[in-house]
C-alpha positions as CSV (number, residue, x, y, z in Angstrom):
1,X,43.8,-40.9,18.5
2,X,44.6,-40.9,15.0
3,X,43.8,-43.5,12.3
4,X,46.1,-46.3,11.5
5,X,47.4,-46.7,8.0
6,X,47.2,-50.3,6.8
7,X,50.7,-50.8,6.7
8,X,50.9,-49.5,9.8
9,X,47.9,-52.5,11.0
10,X,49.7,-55.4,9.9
11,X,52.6,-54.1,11.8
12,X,50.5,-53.6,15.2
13,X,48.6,-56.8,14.5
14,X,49.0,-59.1,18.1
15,X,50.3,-62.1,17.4
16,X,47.3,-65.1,18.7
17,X,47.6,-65.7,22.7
18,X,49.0,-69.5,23.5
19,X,45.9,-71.7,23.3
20,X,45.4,-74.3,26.2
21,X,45.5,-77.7,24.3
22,X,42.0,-78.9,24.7
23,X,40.3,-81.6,23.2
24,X,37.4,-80.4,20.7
25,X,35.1,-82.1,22.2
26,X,36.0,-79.9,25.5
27,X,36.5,-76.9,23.2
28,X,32.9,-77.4,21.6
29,X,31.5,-77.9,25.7
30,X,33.2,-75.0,26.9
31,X,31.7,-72.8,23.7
32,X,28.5,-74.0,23.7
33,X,27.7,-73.6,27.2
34,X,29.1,-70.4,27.5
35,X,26.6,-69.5,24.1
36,X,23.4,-70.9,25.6
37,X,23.6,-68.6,28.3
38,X,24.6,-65.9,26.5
39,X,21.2,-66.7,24.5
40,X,19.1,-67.0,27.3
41,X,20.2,-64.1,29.2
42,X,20.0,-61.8,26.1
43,X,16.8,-63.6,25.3
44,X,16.1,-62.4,29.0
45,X,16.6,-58.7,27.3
46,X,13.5,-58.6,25.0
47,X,10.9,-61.0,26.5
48,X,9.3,-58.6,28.4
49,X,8.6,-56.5,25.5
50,X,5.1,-57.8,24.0
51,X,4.4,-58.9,27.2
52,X,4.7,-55.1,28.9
53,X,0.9,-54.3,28.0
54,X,-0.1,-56.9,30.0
55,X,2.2,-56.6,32.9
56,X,1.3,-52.8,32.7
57,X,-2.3,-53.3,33.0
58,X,-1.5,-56.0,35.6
59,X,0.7,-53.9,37.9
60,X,-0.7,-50.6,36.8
61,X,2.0,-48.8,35.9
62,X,2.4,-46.5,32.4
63,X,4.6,-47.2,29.4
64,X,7.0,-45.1,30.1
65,X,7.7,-47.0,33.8
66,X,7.3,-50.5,32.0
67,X,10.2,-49.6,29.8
68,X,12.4,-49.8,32.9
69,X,12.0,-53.3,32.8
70,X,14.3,-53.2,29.9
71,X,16.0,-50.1,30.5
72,X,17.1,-51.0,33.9
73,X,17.9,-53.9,32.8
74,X,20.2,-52.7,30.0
75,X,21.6,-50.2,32.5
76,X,22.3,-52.7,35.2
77,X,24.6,-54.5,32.6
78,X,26.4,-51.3,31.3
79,X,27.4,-50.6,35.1
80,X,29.0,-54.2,36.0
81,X,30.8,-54.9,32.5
82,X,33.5,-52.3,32.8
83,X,33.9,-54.4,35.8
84,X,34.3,-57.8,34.0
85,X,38.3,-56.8,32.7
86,X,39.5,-57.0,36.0
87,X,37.0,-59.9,37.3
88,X,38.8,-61.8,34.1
89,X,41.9,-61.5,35.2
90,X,40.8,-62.1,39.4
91,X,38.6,-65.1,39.1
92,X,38.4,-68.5,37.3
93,X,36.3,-68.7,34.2
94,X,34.7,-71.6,35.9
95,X,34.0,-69.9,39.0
96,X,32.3,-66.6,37.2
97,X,29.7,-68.6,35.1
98,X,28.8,-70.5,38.0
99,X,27.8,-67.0,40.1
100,X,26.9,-65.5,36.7
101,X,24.2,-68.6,36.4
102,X,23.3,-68.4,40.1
103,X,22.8,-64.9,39.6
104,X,20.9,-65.2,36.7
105,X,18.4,-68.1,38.6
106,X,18.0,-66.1,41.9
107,X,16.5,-62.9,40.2
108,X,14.4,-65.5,37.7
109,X,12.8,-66.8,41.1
110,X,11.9,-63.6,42.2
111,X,10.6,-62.3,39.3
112,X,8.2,-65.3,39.2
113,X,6.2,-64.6,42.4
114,X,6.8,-60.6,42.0
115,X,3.8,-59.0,43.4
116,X,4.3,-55.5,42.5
117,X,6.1,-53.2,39.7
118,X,9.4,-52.9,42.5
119,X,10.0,-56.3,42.7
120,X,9.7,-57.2,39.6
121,X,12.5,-54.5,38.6
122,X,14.6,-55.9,41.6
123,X,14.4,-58.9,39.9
124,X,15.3,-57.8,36.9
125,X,18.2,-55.9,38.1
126,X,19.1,-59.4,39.4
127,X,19.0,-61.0,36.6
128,X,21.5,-58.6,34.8
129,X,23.8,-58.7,37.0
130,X,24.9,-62.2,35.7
131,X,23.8,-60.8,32.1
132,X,26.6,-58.9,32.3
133,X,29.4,-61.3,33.0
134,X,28.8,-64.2,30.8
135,X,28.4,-61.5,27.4
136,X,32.3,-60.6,27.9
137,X,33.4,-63.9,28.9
138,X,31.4,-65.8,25.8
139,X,33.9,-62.9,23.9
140,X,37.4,-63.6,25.7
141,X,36.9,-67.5,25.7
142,X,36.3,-67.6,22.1
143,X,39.4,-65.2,21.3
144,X,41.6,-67.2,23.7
145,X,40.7,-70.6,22.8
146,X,39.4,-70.5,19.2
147,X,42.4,-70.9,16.0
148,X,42.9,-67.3,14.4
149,X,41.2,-69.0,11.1
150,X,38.2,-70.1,12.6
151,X,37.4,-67.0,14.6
152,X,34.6,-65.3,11.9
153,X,32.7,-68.4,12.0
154,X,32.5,-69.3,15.3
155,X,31.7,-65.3,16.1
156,X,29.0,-66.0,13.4
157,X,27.7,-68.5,15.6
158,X,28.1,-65.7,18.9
159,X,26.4,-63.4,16.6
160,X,22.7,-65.5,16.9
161,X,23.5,-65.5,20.9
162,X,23.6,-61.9,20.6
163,X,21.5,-60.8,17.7
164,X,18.9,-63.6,17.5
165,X,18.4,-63.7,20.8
166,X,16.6,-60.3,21.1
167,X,15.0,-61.1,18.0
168,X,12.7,-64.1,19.3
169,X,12.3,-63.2,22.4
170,X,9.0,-61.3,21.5
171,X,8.2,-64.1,19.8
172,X,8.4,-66.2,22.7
173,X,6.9,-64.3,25.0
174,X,3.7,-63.5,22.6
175,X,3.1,-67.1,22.3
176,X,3.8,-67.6,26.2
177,X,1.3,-64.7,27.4
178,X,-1.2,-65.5,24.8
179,X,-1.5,-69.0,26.6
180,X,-0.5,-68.5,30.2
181,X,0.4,-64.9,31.7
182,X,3.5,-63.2,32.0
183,X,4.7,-64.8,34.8
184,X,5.4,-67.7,33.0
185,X,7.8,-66.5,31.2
186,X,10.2,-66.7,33.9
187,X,9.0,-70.0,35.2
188,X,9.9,-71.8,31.9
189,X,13.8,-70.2,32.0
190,X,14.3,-71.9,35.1
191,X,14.6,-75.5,33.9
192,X,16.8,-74.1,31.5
193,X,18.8,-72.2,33.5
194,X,19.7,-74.8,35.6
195,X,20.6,-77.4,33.0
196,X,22.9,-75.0,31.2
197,X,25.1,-74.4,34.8
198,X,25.3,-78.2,34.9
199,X,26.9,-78.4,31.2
200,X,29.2,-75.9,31.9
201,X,29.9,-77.4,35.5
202,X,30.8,-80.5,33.3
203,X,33.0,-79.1,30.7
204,X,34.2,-75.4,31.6
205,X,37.4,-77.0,33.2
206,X,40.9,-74.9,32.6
207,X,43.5,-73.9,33.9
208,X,44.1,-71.0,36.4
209,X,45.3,-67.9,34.9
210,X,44.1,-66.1,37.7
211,X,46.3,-63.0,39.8
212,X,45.3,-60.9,43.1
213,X,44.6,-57.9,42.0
214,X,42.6,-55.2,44.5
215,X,39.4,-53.6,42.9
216,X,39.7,-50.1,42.5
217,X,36.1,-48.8,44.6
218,X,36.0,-45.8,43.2
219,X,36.2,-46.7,39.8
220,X,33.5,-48.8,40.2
221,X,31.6,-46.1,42.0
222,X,32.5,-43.3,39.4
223,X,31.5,-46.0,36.8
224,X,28.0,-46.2,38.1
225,X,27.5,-42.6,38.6
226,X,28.3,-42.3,35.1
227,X,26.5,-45.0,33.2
228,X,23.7,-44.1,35.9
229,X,23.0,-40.5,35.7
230,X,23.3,-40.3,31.6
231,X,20.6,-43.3,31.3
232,X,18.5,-41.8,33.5
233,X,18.9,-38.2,31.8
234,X,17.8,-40.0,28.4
235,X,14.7,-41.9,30.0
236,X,13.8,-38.0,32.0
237,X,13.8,-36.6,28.2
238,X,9.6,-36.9,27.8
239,X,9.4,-35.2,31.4
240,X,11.5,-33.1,31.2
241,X,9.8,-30.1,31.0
242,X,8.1,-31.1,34.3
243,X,11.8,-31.7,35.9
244,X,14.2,-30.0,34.0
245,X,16.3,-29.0,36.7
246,X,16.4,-32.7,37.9
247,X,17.5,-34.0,34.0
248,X,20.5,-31.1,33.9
249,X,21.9,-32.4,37.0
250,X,21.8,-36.0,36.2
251,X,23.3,-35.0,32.8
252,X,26.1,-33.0,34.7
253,X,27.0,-35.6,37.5
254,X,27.1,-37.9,34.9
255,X,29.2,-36.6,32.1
256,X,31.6,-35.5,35.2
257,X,31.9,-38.7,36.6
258,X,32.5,-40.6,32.7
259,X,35.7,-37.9,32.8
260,X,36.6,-38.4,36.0
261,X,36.7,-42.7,35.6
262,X,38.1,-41.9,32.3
263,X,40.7,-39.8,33.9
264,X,41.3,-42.4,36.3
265,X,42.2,-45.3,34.4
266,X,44.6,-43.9,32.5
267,X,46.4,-43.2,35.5
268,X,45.9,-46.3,37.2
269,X,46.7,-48.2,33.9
270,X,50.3,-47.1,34.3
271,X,50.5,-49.4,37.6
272,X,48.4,-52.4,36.7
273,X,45.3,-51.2,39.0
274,X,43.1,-50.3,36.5
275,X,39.5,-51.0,36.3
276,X,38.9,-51.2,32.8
277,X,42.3,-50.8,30.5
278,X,41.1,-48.1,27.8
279,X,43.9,-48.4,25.4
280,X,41.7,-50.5,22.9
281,X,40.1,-47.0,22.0
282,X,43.7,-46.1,20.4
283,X,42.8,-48.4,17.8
284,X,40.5,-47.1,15.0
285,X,39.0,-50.7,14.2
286,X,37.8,-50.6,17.7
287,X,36.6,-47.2,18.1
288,X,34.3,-47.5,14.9
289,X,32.7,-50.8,16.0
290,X,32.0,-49.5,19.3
291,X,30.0,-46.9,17.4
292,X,28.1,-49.1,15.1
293,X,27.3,-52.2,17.7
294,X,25.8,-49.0,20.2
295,X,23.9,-47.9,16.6
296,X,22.6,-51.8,15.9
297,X,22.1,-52.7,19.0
298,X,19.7,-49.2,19.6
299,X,17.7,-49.6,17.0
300,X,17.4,-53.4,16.9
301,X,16.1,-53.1,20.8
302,X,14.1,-49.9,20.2
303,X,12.2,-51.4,17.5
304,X,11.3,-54.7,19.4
305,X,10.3,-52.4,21.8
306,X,7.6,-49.9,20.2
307,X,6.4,-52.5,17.1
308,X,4.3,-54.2,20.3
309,X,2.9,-51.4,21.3
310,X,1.9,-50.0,18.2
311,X,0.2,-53.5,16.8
312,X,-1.1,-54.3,20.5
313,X,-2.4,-51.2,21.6
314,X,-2.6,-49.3,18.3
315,X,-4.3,-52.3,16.0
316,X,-5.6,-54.6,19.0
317,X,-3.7,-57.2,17.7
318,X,-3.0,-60.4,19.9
319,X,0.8,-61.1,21.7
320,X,1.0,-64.8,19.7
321,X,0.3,-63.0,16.4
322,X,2.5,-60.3,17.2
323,X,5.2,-62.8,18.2
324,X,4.7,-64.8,14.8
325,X,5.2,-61.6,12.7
326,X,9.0,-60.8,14.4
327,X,9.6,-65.0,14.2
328,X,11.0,-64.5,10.0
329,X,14.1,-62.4,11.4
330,X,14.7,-64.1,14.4
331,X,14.9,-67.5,12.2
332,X,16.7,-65.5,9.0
333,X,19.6,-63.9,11.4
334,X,20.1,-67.8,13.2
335,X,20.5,-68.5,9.2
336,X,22.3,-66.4,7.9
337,X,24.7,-65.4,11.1
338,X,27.2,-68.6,10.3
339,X,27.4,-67.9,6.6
340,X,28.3,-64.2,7.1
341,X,31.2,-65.7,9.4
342,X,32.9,-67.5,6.9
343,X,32.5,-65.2,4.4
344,X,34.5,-62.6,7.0
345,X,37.0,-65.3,7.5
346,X,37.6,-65.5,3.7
347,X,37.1,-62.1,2.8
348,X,37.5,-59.9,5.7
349,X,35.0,-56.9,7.3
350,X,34.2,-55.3,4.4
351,X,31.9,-57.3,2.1
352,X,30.2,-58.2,5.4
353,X,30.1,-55.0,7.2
354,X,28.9,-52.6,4.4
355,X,26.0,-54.5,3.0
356,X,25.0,-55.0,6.5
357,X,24.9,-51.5,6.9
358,X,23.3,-50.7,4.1
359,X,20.7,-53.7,4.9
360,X,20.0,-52.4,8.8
361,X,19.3,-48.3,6.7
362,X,16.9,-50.0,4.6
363,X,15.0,-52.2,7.2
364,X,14.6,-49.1,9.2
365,X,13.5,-46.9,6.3
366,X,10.7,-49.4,5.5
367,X,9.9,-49.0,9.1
368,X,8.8,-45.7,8.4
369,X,6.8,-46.1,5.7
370,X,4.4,-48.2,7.8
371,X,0.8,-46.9,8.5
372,X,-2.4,-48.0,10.8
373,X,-3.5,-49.4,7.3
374,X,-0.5,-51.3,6.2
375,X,-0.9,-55.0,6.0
376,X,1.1,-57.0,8.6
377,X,3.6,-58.7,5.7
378,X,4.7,-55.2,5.4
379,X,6.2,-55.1,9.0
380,X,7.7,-58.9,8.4
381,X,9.2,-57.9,5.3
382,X,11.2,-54.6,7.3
383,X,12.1,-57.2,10.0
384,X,13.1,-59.5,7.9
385,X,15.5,-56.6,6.1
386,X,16.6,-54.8,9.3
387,X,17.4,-58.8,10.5
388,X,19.3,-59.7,7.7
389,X,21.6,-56.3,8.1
390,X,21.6,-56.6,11.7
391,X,22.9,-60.5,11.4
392,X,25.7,-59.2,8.8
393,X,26.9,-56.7,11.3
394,X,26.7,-58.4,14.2
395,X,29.1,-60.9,12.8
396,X,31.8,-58.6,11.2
397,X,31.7,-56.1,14.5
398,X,32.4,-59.0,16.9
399,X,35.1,-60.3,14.7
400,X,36.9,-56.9,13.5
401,X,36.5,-55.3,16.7
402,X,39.4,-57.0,18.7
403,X,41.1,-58.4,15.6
404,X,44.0,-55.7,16.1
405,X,43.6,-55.3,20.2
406,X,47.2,-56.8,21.8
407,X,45.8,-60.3,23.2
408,X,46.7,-59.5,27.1
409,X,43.8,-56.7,26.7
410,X,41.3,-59.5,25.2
411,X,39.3,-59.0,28.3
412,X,39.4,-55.0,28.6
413,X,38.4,-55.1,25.0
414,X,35.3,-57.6,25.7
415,X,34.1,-55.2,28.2
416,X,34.8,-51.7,26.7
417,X,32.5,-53.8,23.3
418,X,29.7,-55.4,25.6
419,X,29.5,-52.2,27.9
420,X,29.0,-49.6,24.5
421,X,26.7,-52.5,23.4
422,X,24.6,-52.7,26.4
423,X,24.5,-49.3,26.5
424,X,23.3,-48.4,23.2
425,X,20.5,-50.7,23.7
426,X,19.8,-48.9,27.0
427,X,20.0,-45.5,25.2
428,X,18.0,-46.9,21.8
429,X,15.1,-48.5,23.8
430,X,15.0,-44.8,26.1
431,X,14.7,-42.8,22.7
432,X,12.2,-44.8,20.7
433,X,9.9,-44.9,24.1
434,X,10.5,-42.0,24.6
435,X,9.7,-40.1,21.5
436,X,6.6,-42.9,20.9
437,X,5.0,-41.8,24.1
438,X,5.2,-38.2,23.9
439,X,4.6,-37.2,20.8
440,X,1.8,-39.9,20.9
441,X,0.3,-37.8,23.5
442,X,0.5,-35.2,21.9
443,X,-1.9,-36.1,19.2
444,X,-4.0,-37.6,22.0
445,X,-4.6,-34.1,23.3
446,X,-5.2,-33.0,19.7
447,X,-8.3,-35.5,19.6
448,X,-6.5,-37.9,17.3
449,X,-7.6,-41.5,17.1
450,X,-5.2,-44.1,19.2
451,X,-4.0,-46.1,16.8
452,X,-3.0,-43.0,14.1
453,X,-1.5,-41.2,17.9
454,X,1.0,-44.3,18.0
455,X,1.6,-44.6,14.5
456,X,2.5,-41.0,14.5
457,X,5.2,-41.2,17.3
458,X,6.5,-44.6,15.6
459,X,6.7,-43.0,12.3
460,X,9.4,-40.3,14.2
461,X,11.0,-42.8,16.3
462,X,11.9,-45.0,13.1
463,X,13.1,-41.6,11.2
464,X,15.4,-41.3,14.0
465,X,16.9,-44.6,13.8
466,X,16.9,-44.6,9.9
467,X,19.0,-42.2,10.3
468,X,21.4,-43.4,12.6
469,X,21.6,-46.7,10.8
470,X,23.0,-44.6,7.5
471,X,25.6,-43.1,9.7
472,X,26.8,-46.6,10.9
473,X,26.7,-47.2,6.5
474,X,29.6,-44.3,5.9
475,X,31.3,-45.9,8.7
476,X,31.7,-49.0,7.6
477,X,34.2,-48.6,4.7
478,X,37.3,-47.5,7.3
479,X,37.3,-50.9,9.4
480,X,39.8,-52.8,7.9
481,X,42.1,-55.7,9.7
482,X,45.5,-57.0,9.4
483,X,45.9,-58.5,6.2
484,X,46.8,-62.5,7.0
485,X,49.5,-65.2,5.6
């Protein structure tokens, strides 16, 4: 996989797919519905996270189990995605959000009356399930039906489902558990749930592009053995002393199984059978974005992770005011997202992707400076930073990322994007618990106080993704796109 000169872009640029004609007010139906799903069921993602103390001391389970919530979550999406290439080219748009949605609505019931810690994850696992279809189709719609021109905004405007999303969710839960309980949470998506399938059962109306093609079961087994196993080798990391023979073999099975599925698309991609089409990775836009949406979304999902923790359990801080402090990004990135897209339309990746870089380094870095002492503006103000960087690079990634990918792999791309940004999330929220929780416990042991135990594992959880947000800062110079008429 070698890097493509510029010259040698423009000449692989795909020329734009035909475009159904469809009036805008369809067009702006079919968008929108497809986005407030998106937002709720990436909204879905986060919610849990200031509420987990309570639901911990509610269902009695530690931190490092309440993570799942997330973490299963996140992994339950990275396994069905790679799926979603082929389900794009088997099934109806139409007919996908409608069992995304249902999906989506059944494992929200559940988790309402969910007596114990199992259910609750059941439901969870639910809930993703439809997660993970309506991220890739939000993608492919908007690159199939959306003008070439108009593509940075309107991905500007997919960057708050994505970003934003995330972003207020602990917001919304803080002020939701600080009134009601947790449960709660889940009863309020319902009504909204429901009224979004009915938009789109009212305007997602086009025409069938749809072929037989027969899923390839063991690719999707091989896929979930991969995704699986690695996930759950990360989340082992803080026991792994206790089960180190357990954590090499999950490591093992699933690093075999990611060659094997590799291994096996390729082949099957010379008949048309494939699972997931990997030949976007030839393309060095795509590879580099993959990288930096798994490095944004880690952090962004590790930090509204831990910050909880540490305020709630370290400063005995309460969920609404917690919730308040992370409100200035959510609201700056649902700001700012639209802007960035029409400055990429105008400009292209670079003078979006590199500040944001730089932005999402510096938000992090003034993560670590934090202290049991600080004053709470000083977390707002590195939220509001890391948001700003996170909104800039939301927009350019989703933009540059299939900008040179040949339109008939739109949906293979989608995936391959969603699934590295699911799982980077899976894997960011893993490490920052992870390394919170036992280094935590280490000072525990040591008789240090609570709140300086937490800030301590923080403080190295933040270093870590400081660091990997300046990585994603040298990569962003060498995405470039086709330069345009």
């Amino acid at each position: 996989m070698t890097s493509e000169s510029p010259a040698a872009e423009h000449k692989a640029a795909p020329a734009a797919p035909p475009r159904p004609d469809l009036p805008a007010r369809q067009l702006t139906g079919i968008i929108g519905a497809l986005a407030l799903a998106a937002f709720l069921m990436i909204l879905n993602e986060t919610v849990l996270s200031v509420a987990l103390p309570s639901i911990m001391a509610d269902l009695d389970v530690t931190a490092s189990a309440g993570q799942w919530l997330t973490t299963g979550f996140l992994l339950t999406v990275s396994v069905v995605i790679p799926t979603t290439g082929f389900l794009l080219q088997r099934f109806t748009t139409r007919s996908l959000f409608i069992f995304a949605l249902a999906s989506f609505l059944t494992g929200t019931a559940l988790a309402v009356f969910a007596p114990t810690f199992a259910v609750l994850l059941i439901a969870r696992i639910i809930q993703a399930v439809g997660t993970a279809i309506v991220l890739p189709l939000l993608m492919t719609t908007t690159l199939t039906l959306v003008p070439l021109h108009k593509r940075g905004t309107i991905m500007g405007l997919n960057s708050i489902v994505i970003s934003v999303g995330p972003a207020v969710g602990p917001t919304v839960s803080g002020a939701i558990v600080n009134a009601l309980s947790w449960h709660w949470i889940f009863v309020l998506m319902i009504p909204l749930a429901v009224a979004i399938l009915l938009l789109g059962i009212i305007f997602i109306k086009l025409p069938s592009q749809t072929r037989r093609l027969p899923v390839d079961v063991p690719s999707v087994i091989l896929s979930a053995l991969a995704f699986g196993f690695l996930v759950y080798a990360i989340s082992s990391l803080e026991h792994a002393s206790d089960n180190l023979l357990l954590v090499s073999a999950s490591v093992v099975v699933g690093a075999g199984a990611l060659v094997l599925f590799i291994r096996r698309q390729v082949r099957l991609a010379r008949t048309g059978r494939e699972l997931l089409n990997l030949a976007p990775f030839r393309n060095r836009n795509f590879r580099l974005s993959v990288v930096m949406i798994m490095i944004a979304m880690g952090t962004l999902l590790g930090t509204v992770m831990i910050v909880p923790i540490m305020l709630q359990t370290g400063r005995g801080l309460d969920t609404l005011t917690i919730g308040m402090m992370l409100l200035p990004g959510g609201l700056v990135q649902a700001a700012v997202g639209p802007v960035f897209g029409r400055v990429f339309d105008r400009f292209g990746p670079r003078p979006v992707l590199i500040p944001g870089a730089a932005m999402l380094a510096l938000g992090q870095w003034l993560y670590v400076s934090v202290t049991p002492e600080s004053p709470l503006w000083m977390f707002t103000v590195s939220h509001v930073v890391f948001s700003i960087g996170l909104a800039m690079l939301m927009t350019g990634l989703l933009s540059s990322a299939l900008a040179t990918v040949e339109p008939r792999l739109y949906g293979h791309g989608s995936a391959i994007f969603n699934t590295g940004q699911q799982l980077g999330g899976a894997i960011g929220t893993t490490i920052f618990v992870t390394v919170l929780s036992m280094l935590s416990a280490s000072r525990l042991e040591d008789g240090t106080a609570l709140a300086d135990s937490l800030f301590a594992g923080a403080h190295t959880a933040f270093i870590i993704g400081a660091l990997l947000a300046t990585a994603s800062l040298v990569l962003a110079p060498f995405i470039r796109i086709p330069r345009r008429a």
